[in-house]
VOPAGU-2260 file (C-alpha; in pm, 1 decimal, decimal comma):
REM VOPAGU-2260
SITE   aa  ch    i         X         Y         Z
SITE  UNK   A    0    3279,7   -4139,8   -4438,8
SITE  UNK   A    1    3080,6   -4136,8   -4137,8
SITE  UNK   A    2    2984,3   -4477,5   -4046,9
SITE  UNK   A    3    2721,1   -4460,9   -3758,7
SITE  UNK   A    4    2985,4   -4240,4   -3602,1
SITE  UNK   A    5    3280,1   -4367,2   -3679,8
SITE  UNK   A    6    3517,0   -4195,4   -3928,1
SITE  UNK   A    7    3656,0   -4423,8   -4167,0
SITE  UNK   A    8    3830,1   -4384,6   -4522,5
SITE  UNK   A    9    3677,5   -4645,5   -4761,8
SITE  UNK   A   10    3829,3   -4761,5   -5123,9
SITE  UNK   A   11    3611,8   -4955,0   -5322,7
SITE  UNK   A   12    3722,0   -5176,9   -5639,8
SITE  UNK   A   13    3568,0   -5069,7   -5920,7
SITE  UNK   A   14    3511,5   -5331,8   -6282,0
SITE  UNK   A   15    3329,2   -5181,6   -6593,7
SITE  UNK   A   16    3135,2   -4968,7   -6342,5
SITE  UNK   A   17    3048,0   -5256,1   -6108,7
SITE  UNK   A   18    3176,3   -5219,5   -5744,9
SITE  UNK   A   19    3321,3   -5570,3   -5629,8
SITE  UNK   A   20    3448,2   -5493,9   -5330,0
SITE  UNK   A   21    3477,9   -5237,6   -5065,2
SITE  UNK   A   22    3737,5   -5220,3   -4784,1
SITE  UNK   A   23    3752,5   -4971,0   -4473,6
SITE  UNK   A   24    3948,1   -4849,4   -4187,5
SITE  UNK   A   25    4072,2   -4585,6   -3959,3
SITE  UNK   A   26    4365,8   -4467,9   -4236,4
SITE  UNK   A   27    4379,7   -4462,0   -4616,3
SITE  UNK   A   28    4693,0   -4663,1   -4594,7
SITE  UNK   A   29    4520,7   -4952,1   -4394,5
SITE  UNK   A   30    4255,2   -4927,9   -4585,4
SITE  UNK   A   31    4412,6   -4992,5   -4939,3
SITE  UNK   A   32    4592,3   -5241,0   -4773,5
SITE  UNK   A   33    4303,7   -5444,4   -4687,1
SITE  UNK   A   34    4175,2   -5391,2   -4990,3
SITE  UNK   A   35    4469,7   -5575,5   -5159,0
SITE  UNK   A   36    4438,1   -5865,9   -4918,0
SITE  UNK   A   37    4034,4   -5906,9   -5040,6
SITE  UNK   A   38    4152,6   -5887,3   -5380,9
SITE  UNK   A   39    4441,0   -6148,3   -5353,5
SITE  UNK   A   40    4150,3   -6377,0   -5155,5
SITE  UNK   A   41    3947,6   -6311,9   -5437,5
SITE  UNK   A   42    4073,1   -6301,3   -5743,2
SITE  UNK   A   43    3933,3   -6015,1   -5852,0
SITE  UNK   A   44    4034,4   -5762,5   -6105,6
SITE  UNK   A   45    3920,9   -5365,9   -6121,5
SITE  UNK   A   46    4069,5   -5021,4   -6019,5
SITE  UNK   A   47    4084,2   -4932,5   -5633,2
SITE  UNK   A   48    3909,7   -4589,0   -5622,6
SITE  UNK   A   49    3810,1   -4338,7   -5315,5
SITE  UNK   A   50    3493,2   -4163,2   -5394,8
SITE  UNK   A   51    3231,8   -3960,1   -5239,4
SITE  UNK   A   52    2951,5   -4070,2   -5507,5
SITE  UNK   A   53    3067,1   -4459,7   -5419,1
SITE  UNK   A   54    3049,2   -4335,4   -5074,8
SITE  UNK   A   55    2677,1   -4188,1   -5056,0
SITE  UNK   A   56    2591,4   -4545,9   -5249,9
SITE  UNK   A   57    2780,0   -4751,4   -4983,4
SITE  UNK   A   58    2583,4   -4521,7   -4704,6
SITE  UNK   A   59    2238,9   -4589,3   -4870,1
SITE  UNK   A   60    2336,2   -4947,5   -4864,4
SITE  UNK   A   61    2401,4   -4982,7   -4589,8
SITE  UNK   A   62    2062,4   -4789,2   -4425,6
SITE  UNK   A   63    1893,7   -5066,4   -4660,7
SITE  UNK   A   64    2040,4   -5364,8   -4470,7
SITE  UNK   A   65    2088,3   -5194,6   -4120,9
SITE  UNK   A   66    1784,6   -4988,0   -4036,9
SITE  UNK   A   67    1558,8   -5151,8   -4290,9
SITE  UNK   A   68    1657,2   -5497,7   -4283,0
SITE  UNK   A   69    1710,0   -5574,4   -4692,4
SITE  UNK   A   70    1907,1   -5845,7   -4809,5
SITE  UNK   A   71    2191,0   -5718,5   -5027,1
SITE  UNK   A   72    2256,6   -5882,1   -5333,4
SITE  UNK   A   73    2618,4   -5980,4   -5452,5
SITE  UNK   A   74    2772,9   -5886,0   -5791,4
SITE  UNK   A   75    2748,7   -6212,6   -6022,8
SITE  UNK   A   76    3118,5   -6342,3   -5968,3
SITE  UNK   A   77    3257,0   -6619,4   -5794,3
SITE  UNK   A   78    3344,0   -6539,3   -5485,4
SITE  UNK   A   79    3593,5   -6773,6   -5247,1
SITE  UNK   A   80    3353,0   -6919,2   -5005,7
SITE  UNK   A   81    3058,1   -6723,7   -5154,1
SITE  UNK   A   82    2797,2   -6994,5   -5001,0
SITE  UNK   A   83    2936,8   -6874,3   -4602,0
SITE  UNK   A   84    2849,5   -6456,1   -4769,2
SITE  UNK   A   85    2475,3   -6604,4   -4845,3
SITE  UNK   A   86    2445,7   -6775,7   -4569,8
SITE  UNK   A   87    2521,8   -6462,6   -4349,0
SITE  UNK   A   88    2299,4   -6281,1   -4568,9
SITE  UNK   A   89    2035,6   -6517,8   -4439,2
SITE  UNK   A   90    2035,0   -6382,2   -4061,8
SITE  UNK   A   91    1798,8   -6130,6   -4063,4
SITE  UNK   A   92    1815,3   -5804,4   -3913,4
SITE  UNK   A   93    1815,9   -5795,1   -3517,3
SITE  UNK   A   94    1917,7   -6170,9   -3520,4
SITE  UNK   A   95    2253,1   -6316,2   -3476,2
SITE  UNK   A   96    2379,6   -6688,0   -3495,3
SITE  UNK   A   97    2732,3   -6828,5   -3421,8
SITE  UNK   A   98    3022,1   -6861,4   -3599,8
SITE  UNK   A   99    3003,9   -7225,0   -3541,8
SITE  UNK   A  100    2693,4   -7266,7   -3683,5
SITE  UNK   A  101    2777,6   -7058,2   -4016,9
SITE  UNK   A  102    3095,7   -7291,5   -4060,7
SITE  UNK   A  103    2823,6   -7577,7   -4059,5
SITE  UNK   A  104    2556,3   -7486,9   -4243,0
SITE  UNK   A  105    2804,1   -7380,6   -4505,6
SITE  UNK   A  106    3036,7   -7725,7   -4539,4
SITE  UNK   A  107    3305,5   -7451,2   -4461,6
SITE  UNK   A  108    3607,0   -7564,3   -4210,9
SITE  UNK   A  109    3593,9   -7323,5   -3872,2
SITE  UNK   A  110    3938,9   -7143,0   -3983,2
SITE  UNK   A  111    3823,5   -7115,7   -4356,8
SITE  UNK   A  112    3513,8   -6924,0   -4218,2
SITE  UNK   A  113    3728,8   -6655,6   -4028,4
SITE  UNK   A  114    3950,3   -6574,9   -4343,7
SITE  UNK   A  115    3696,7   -6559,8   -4504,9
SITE  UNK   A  116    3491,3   -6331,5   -4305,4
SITE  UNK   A  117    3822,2   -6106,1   -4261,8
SITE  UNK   A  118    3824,7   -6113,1   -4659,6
SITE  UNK   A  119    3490,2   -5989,8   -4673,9
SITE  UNK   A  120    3442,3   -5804,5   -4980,8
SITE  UNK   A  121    3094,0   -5637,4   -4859,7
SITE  UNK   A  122    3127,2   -5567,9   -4465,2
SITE  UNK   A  123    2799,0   -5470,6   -4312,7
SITE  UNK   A  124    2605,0   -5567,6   -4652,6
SITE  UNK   A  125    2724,3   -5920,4   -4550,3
SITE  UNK   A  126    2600,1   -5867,9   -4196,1
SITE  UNK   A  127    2925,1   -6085,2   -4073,1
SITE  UNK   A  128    2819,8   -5812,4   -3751,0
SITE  UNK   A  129    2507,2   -6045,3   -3693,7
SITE  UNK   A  130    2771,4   -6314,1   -3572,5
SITE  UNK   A  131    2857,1   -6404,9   -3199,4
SITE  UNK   A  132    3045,0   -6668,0   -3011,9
SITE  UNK   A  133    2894,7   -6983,6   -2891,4
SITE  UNK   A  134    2892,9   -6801,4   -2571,2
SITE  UNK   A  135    2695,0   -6526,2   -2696,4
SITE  UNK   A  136    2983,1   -6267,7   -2655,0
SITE  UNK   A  137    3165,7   -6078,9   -2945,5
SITE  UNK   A  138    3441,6   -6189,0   -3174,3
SITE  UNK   A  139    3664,0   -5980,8   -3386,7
SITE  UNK   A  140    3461,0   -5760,6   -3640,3
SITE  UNK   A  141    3816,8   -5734,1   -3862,7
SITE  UNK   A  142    3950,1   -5394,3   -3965,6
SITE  UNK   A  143    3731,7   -5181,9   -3730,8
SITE  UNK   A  144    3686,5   -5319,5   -3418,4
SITE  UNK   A  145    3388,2   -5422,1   -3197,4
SITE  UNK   A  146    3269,1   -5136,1   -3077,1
SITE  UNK   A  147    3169,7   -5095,8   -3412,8
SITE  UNK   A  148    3025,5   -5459,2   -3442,4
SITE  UNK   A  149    2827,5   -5365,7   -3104,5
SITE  UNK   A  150    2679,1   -5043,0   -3249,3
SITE  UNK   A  151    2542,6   -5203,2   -3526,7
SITE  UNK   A  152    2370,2   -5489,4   -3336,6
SITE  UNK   A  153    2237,4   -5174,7   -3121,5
SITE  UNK   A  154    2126,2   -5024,3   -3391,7
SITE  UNK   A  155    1947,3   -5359,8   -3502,5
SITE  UNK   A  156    1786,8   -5334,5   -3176,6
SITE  UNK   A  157    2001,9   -5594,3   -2945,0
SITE  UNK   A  158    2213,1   -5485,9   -2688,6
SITE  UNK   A  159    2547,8   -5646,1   -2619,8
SITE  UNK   A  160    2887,3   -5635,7   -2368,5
SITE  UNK   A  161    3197,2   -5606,0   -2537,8
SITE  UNK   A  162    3511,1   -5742,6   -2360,4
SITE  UNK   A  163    3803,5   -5525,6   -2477,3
């Protein structure tokens, strides 16, 4: 899949036709493998598939909350730390907020929030990209990198330095 020209390989978890979770990287390998460390975080139960029908959903998707600024809606389960996902879902598009302040407003411990954010069963949907520093500068953007994380805040219209 081409994400806003990046090649990745994405495997999404698949329950009684419901996608749960996504996971994405550079290899198919690293991919899967994340994939088992979002369902272990989870607890969630379906069959990892590769698909290029789940793919041109995940690209539409993603146009919705990127380029259009829609709010994606999670599947109705339980989610570890689901309150920090709808809280991030709260920044809208071409805004950012910090880490900090996410680990606040959700009652969520500063080290919970970045496990959490690395088990991120939705990247992008759950704009965790919309997230800076206190300092204003990028952190992380776990399995892809941020040059990633800095295209999509270009593409939300803000332009940022990433120290690499």
């Amino acid at each position: 899949m081409n994400l806003f020209g990046f090649e990745i390989k994405v495997v999404f978890l698949v329950s009684d036709e419901e996608i749960l979770a996504y996971s994405w990287h550079y290899t198919e390998d690293k991919a899967r493998r994340h994939m088992e460390k979002i369902v272990d975080f989870h607890g969630l139960k379906g069959e990892m598939k590769m698909s290029s029908r789940l793919e041109k959903w995940l690209e539409r998707k993603i146009k919705k909350v990127v380029i259009e600024g829609k709010r994606f809606t999670l599947p109705d389960f339980e989610y570890k730390n689901r309150k920090v996902y709808e809280k991030i879902m709260d920044i809208p598009k071409g805004s950012t907020t910090t880490y900090s302040q996410i680990a606040k407003i959700a009652r969520v411990k500063y080290t919970d929030l970045l496990i959490t954010l690395m088990r991120n069963p939705f990247q992008v949907l759950i704009p965790c990209h919309r997230l800076l520093t206190k300092s204003g500068s990028l952190m992380g953007f776990y399995p892809l990198g941020k040059e990633v994380k800095r295209k999509l805040l270009e593409i939300e219209g803000l332009k940022c330095h990433v120290d690499i």
